[in-house]
C-alpha positions in Angstrom: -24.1 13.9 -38.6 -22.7 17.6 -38.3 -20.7 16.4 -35.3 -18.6 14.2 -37.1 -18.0 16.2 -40.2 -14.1 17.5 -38.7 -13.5 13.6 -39.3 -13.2 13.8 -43.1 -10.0 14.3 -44.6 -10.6 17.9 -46.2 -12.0 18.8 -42.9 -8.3 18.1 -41.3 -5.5 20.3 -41.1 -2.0 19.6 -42.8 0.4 17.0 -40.9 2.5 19.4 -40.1 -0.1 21.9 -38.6 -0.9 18.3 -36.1 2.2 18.0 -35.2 3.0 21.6 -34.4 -0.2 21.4 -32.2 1.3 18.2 -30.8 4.6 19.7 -30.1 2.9 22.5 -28.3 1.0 20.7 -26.1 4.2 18.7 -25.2 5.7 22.1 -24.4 2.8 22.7 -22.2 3.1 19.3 -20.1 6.7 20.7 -19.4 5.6 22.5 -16.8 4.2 19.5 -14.9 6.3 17.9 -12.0 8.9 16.6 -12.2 10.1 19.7 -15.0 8.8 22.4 -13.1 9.3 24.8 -16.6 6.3 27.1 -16.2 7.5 29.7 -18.2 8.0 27.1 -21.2 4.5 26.2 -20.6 3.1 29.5 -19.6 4.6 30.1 -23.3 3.7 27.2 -25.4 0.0 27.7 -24.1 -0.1 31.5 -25.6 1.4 30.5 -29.2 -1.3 27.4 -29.4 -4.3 30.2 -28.1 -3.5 31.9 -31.4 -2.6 29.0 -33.8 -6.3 27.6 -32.4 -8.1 31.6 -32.6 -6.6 32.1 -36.1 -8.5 29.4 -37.3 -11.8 30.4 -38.6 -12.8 26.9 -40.1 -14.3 25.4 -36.7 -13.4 21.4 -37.9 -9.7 22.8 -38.0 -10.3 24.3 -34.8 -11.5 20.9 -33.2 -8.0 18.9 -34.7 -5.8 21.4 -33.3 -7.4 21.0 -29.8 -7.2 17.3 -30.0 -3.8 17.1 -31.4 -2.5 19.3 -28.7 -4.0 17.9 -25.9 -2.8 14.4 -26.9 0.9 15.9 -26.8 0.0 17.1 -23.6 -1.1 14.1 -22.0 1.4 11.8 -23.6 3.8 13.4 -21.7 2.1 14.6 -18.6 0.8 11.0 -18.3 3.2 8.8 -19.7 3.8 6.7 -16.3 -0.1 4.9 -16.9 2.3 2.6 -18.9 4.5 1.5 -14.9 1.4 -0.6 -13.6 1.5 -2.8 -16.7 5.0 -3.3 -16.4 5.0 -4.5 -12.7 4.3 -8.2 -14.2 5.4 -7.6 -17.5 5.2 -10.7 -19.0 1.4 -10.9 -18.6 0.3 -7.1 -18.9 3.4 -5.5 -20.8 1.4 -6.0 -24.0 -1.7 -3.3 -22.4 0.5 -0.7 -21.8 1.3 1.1 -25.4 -2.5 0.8 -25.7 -3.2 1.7 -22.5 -1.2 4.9 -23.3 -2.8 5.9 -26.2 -6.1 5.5 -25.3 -5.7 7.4 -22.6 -4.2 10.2 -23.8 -6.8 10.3 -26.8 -9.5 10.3 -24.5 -8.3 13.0 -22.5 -7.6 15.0 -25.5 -11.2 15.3 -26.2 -11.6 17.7 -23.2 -9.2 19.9 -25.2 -11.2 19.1 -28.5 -14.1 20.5 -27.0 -12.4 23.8 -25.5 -11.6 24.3 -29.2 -15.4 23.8 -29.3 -16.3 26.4 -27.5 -13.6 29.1 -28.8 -16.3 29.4 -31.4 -18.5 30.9 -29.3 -16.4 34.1 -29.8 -17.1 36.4 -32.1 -13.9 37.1 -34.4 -10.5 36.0 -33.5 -10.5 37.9 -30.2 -13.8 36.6 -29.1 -12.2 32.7 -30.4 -9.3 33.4 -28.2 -11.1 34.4 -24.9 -13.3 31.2 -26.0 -10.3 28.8 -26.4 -9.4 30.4 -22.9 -12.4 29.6 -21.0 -13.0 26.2 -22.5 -10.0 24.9 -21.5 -10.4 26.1 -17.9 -13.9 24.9 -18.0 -12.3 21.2 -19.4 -9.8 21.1 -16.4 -12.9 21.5 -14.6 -15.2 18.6 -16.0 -12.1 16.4 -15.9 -12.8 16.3 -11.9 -16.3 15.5 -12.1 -16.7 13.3 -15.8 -17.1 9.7 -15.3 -15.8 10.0 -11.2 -13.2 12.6 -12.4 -10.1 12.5 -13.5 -8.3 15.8 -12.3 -4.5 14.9 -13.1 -2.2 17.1 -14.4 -4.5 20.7 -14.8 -3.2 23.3 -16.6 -3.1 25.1 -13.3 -1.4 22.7 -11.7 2.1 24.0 -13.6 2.5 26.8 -10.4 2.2 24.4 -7.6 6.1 25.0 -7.1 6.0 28.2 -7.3 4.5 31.7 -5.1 1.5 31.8 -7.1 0.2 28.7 -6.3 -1.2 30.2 -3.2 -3.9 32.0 -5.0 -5.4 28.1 -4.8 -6.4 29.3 -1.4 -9.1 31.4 -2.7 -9.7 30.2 -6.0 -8.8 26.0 -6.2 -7.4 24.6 -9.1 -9.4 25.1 -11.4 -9.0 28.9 -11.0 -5.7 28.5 -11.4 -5.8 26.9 -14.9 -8.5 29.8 -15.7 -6.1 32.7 -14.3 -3.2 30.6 -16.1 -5.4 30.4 -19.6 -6.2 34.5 -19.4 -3.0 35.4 -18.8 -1.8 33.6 -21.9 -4.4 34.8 -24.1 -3.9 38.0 -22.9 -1.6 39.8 -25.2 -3.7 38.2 -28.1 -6.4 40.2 -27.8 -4.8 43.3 -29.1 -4.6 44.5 -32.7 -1.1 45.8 -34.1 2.0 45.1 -32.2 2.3 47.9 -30.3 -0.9 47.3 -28.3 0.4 43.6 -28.2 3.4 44.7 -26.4 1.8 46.8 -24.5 -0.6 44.1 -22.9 2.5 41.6 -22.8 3.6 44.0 -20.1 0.7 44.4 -18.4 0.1 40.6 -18.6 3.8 40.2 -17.1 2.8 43.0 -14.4 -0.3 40.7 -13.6 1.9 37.9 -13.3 4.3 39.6 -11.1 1.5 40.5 -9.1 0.4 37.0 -8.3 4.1 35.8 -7.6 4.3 38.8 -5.3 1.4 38.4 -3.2 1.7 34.6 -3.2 5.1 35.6 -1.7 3.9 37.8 1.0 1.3 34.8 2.1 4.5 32.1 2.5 6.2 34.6 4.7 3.4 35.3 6.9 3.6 33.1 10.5 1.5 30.3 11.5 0.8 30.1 15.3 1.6 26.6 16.2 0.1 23.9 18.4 1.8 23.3 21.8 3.1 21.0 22.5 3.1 20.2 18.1 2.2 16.2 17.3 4.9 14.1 16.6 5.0 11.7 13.8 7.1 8.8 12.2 6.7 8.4 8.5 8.0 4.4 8.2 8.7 3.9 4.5 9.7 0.8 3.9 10.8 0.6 -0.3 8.6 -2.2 -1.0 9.2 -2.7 -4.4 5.9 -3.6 -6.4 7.0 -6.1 -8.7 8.5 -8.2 -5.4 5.7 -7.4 -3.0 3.9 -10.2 -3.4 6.6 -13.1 -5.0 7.2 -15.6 -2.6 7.9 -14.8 1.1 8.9 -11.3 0.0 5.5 -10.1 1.8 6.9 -11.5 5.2 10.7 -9.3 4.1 8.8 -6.3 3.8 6.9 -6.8 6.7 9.4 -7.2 9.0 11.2 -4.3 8.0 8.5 -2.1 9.1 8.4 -3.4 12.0 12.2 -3.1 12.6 11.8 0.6 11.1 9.2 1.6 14.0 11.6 0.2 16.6 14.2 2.8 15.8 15.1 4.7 17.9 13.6 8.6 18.2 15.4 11.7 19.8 11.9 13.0 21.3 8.5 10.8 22.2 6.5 10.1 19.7 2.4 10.4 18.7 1.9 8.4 15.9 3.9 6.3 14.1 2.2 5.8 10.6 2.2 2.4 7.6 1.6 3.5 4.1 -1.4 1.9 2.4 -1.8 -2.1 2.3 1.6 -2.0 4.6 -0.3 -5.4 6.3 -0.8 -8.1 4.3 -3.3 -9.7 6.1 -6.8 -9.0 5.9 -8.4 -7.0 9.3 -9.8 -9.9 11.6 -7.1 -12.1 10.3 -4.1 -10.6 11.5 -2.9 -12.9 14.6 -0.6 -11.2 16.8 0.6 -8.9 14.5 -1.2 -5.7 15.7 0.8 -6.7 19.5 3.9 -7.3 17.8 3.6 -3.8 16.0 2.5 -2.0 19.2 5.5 -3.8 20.9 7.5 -2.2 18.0 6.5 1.3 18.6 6.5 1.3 22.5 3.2 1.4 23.1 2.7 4.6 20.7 -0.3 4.2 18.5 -0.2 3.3 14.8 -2.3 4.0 12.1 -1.6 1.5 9.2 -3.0 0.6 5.6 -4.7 -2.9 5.2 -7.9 -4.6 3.8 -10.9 -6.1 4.9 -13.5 -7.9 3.7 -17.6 -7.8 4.8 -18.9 -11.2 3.4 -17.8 -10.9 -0.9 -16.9 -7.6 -0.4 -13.1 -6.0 0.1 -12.4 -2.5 1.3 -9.3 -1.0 1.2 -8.8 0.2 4.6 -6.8 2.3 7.1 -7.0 1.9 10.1 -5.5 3.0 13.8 -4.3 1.2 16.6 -4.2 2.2 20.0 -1.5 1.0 22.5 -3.8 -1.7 23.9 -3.5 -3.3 20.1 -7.3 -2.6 19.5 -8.6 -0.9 16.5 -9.9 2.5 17.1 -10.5 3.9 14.1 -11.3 3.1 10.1 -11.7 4.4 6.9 -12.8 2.8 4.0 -11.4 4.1 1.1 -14.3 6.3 -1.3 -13.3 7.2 -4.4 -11.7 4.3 -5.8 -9.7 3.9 -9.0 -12.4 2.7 -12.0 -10.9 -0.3 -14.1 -7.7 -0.4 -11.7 -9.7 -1.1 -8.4 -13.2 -1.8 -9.7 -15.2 -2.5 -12.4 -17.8 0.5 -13.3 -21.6 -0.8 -12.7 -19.7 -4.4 -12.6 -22.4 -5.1 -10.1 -25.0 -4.3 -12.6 -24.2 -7.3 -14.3 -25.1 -10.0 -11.9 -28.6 -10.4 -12.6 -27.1 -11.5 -15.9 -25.0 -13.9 -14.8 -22.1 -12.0 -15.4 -20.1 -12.0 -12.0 -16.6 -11.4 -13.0 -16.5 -7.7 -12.7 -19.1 -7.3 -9.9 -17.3 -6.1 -6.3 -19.9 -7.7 -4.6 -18.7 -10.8 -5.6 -14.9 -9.9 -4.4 -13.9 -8.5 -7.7 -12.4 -5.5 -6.7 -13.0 -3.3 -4.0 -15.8 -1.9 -2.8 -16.2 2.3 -2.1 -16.9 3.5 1.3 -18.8 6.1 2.4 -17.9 9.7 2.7 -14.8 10.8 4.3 -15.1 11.6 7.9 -12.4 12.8 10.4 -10.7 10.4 12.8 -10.6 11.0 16.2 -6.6 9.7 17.0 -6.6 11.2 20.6 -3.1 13.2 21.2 -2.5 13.3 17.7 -5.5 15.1 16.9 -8.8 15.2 14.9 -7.6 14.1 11.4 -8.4 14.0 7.8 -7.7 10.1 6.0 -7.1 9.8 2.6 -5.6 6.9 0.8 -3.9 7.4 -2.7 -5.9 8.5 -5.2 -8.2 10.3 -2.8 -6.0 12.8 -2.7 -6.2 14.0 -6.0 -9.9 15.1 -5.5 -10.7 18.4 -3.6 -14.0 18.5 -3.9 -14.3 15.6 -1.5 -12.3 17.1 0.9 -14.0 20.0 1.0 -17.0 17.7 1.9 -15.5 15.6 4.2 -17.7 15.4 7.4 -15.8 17.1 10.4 -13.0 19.4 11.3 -9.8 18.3 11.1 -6.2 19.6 12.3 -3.9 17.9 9.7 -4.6 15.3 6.7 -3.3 12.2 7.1 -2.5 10.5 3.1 -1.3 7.0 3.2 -0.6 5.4 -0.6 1.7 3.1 -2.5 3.0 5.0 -5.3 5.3 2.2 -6.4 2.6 1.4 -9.1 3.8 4.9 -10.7 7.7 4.8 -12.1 10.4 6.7 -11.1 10.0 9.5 -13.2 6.7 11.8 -12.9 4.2 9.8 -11.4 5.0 10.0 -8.0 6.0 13.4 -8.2 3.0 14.4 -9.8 1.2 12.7 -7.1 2.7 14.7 -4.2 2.2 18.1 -6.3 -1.1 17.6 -5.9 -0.8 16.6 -2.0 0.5 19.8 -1.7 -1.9 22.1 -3.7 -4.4 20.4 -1.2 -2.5 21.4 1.6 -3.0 25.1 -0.1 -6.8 25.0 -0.5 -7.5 23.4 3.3 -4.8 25.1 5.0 -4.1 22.2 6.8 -0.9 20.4 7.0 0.0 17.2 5.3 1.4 14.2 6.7 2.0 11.6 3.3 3.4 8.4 3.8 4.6 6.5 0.9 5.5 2.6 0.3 8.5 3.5 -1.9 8.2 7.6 -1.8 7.8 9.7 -1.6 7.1 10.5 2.2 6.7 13.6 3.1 5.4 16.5 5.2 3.4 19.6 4.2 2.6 22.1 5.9 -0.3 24.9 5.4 1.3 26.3 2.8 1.8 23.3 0.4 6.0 23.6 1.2 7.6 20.7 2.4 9.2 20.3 5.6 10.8 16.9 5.4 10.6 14.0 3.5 12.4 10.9 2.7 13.2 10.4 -1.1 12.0 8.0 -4.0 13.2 4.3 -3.4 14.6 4.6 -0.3 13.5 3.1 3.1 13.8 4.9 6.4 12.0 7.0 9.0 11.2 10.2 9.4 10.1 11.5 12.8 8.4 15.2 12.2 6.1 17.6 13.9 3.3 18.4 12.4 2.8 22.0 11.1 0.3 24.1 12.4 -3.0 24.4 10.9 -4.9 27.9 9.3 -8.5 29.6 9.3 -10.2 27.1 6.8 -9.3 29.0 3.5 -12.1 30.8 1.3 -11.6 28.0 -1.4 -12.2 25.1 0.9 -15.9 27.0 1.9 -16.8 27.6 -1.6 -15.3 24.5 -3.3 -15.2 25.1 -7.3 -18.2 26.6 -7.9 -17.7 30.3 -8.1 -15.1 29.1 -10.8 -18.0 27.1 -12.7 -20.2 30.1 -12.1 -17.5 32.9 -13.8 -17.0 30.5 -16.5 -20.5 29.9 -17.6 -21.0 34.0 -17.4 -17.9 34.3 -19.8 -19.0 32.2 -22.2 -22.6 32.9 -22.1 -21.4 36.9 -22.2 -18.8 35.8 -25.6 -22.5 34.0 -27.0 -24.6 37.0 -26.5 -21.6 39.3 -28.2 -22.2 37.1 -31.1 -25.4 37.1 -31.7 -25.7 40.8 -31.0 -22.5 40.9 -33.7 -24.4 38.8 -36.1 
């Protein structure tokens, strides 16, 4: 088949050619939290547009792009390896081959960017092509098989002023204003009209970091009186969570943490995800003993629950009568870490192991939906990975004034994985201009206001309290009304106007 024909060997570039591509695309995860080095990546990115547009021979074209985006996502994703290692001895052996396959999967996004650069008609039109297909990539990596939107070119400026163009344009315009601006100065013949539109590329990126500046300094009116929060994290280590009667350890100390005392009353005192370890109806007199804790101030705490077969993993609130008030089930859940894909599909066939509805792994609720949590407010739930998907907060059913993210981020190192993780917390901070409350098992906790900058938090693998107000909210931002389709829209006229040049060129 044609498709395949870049597989044979005379199709494929040299070994070194691979592993420059490789290197680059290592450059390019560089900008990623925890590094932060946008400028390395904002560099790297430009030098692979043209290694990948100088490259007439389109088989060539489609090794580069994989080679580089598996550098890319070796190191951007490297921490998949930390939830093997939790229990080593039996799932240490998954991890290198966890690794690679998911960096080579994700490389074929960038494969098919390379794709599409030959939609362009000469080495100009191939870079504006290589430019769009990867933004157009970053996009179908949050739809794809439930979406995957992790580490996005675009999300190399979440530290930084221009991240506030999210606001208007989401994350995906990002990577697409990040991949123009790149391939900019490549369109150009001769070196002097490079130069020239290096500067004028540097002018636009001065622009961005300029108004992006202007929007951070701009007030917010706040809330009177504001909520007040405590953010318990209580350092439960993953590997001992669950060994012995290290469940009952950890358990107390939460409870000990929300007893501390506070300076000024308190809302809402918030758990991180599966803080209980008891499953909702089974609980005892814990819920009194926590509300006894907290002084009577409501708590809104992770734990599951099961409906016959079926397990949810659950938050839920807790008035200061020790009912449950409110729930959410969490939606989009993790495929192959907390479910099986169409496992349930197989129990007509007998095969029941990977089926959630017979209690292997969870089962998805329904669509996200405010919670009403009285004084503190009309709020937004999301639990771990949910966070990492905007389009379903832009769907979410209700108003709210803050989002409330509760996860356990001690499946993901100490490195980038939970620093990646609150990145991305913030940039949805950005696009909803609403604050962010995030409370972590091990870290990190934090709080976010409108403007994705963090207020307060309490650092990786430590256990404390923070008590906080919540920031002030915004007018619902452009990009939270429009989600990502004026991006998808732009894209699919770029590339559709770079086919038409063709042809017409032809």
């Amino acid at each position: 088949m044609r498709i395949f024909r870049f597989l044979r060997r005379d199709s494929r570039p040299g070994w070194r050619a691979l592993a420059g591509a490789v290197v680059l695309g290592v450059a390019m995860a560089s900008g990623q939290a925890p590094f932060g080095l946008w400028w390395l990546s904002l560099g790297a990115l430009g030098v692979l547009t043209g290694v990948v547009a100088a490259e007439a021979r389109r088989a060539q074209r489609l090794w580069l792009g994989w080679a580089a985006g598996l550098g890319y996502f070796a190191l951007a994703l490297f921490w998949i390896v930390d939830p093997f290692l939790v229990e080593p001895e039996i799932f240490g052996w998954m991890a290198p081959f966890a690794l690679i396959l998911m960096c080579a999967g994700m490389a074929l996004f960038w494969l098919f960017a390379a794709a599409l650069a030959g939609l362009g008609h000469g080495r100009a039109g191939r870079v504006l092509g290589f430019a769009l297909g990867l933004a157009l990539s970053d996009l179908a990596r949050g739809y794809v098989l439930t979406g995957f939107p992790w580490a996005l070119i675009g999300h190399v400026w979440i530290d930084t002023p221009v991240a506030q163009a999210a606001a208007f344009v989401g994350p995906v315009g990002l990577t697409l204003m990040t991949t123009l601006l790149a391939a900019m100065p490549l369109l150009a013949r001769g070196m002097r009209a490079r130069l020239a539109l290096a500067v004028v590329t540097a002018a636009a990126l001065g622009g961005l970091w300029l108004a992006g500046e202007a929007r951070l300094h701009r007030d917010i009116a706040g809330r009177e009186p504001p909520v007040r929060v405590r953010l318990v994290q209580p350092d439960a280590d993953q590997a001992l969570k669950w060994q012995g009667d290290m469940w009952r350890v950890f358990l107390e100390r939460q409870i000990t943490l929300t007893s501390a005392p506070s300076t000024q009353p308190l809302d809402l005192v918030i758990w991180p995800e599966t803080a209980v370890p008891y499953l909702l109806g089974e609980t005892g007199d814990l819920f009194e003993r926590m509300i006894a804790a907290s002084g009577g101030v409501p708590i809104v705490t992770g734990i599951q629950r099961a409906e016959g077969t079926r397990y949810f993993n659950s938050l839920i609130a807790i008035d200061a009568t020790a009912e449950v008030t409110a729930l959410h089930d969490k939606s989009h859940l993790v495929p192959f870490g907390e479910y099986i894909p169409f496992g349930d599909l197989l129990v007509p066939f007998g095969i029941r192991a990977f089926a959630a509805q017979e209690g292997f792994g969870y089962t998805g609720g329904s669509k996200i939906r405010t919670l009403d949590l009285g004084r503190a407010g009309q709020v937004l739930p999301l639990i771990c990975y949910e966070a990492i998907f905007p389009q379903d907060l832009n769907r979410a059913v209700g108003q709210a004034d803050w989002v409330l993210q509760i996860t356990n981020d001690g499946w993901f190192g100490d490195i980038s994985g939970p620093y990646q993780h609150l990145a991305q917390t913030k940039l949805r901070a950005i696009e909803q201009g609403l604050p962010v409350v995030r409370v972590a098992n091990t870290g990190v906790s934090a709080v976010i206001d409108a403007k994705g900058r963090v207020v307060g938090n309490l650092a990786l693998n430590t256990q404390g309290v923070l008590d906080a107000d919540v920031p002030p909210s915004l007018d619902r931002p452009l990009y939270a009304r429009t989600g990502d389709l004026p991006a998808a829209l732009l894209l699919c006229l770029g590339l559709g106007g770079l086919l038409l040049r063709r042809r017409f060129a032809d």
